[in-house]
C-alpha positions as CSV (number, residue, x, y, z in Angstrom):
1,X,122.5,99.9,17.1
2,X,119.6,98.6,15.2
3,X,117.4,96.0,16.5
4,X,114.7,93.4,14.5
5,X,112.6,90.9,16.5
6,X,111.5,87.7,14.3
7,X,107.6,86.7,14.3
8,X,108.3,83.9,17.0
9,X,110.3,86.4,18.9
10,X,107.0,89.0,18.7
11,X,104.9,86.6,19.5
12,X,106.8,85.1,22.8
13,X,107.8,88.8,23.9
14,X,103.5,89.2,24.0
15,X,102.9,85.7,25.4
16,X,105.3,86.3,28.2
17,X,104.5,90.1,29.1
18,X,107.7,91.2,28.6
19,X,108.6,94.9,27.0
20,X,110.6,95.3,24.1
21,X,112.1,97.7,25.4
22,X,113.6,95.2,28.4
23,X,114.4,92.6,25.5
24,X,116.2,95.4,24.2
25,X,117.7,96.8,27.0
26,X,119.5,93.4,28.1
27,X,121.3,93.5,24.8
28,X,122.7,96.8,25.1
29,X,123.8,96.4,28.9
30,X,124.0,92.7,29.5
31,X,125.0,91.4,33.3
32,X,126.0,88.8,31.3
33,X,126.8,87.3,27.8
34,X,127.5,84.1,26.6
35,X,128.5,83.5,23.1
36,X,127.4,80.4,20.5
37,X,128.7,80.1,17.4
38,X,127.5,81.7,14.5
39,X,127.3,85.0,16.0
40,X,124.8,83.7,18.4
41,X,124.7,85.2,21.7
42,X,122.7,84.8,25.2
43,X,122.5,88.1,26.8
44,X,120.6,88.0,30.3
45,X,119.9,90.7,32.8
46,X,118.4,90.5,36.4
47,X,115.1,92.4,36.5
48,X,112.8,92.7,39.1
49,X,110.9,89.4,37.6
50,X,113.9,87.4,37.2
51,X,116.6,87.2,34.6
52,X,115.3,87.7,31.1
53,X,117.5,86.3,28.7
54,X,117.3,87.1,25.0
55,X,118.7,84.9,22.4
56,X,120.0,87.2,19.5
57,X,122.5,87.0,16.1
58,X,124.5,89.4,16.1
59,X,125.5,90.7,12.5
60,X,128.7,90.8,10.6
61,X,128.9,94.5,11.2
62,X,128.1,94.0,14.5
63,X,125.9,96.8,14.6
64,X,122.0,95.3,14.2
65,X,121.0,92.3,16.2
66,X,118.2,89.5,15.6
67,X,116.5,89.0,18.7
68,X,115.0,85.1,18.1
69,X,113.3,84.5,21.4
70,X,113.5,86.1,24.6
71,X,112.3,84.4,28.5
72,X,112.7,84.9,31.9
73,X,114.7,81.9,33.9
């Protein structure tokens, strides 16, 4: 799986203090998934801070994602 973060996605992951590798992580093992079309997807994950969800497009291919923004709720 291959992962690439857009600049607003960068820049909220550092505004927000959250890790890549947690943005990351909730995409490869989700608690929960809820699909958009155009091969959007919400993937969220309880952490110790919350849930972080990470708003991604998932390729053709399926195998690289485009993480867009990512939050805790």
């Amino acid at each position: 799986m291959k992962f690439r973060f857009t600049n607003h996605a960068k820049s909220q992951l550092l505004d927000r203090d959250i890790a890549l590798s947690r943005a990351i992580e909730t995409i490869r093992k989700p608690d929960s998934v809820e699909p958009a079309p155009g091969n959007v997807l919400a993937c969220r994950k309880l952490f110790e801070n919350g849930i972080l969800e990470v708003i991604c497009v998932r390729s053709r291919s399926k195998n690289e994602y485009l993480i867009i923004t990512a939050y805790y709720r």
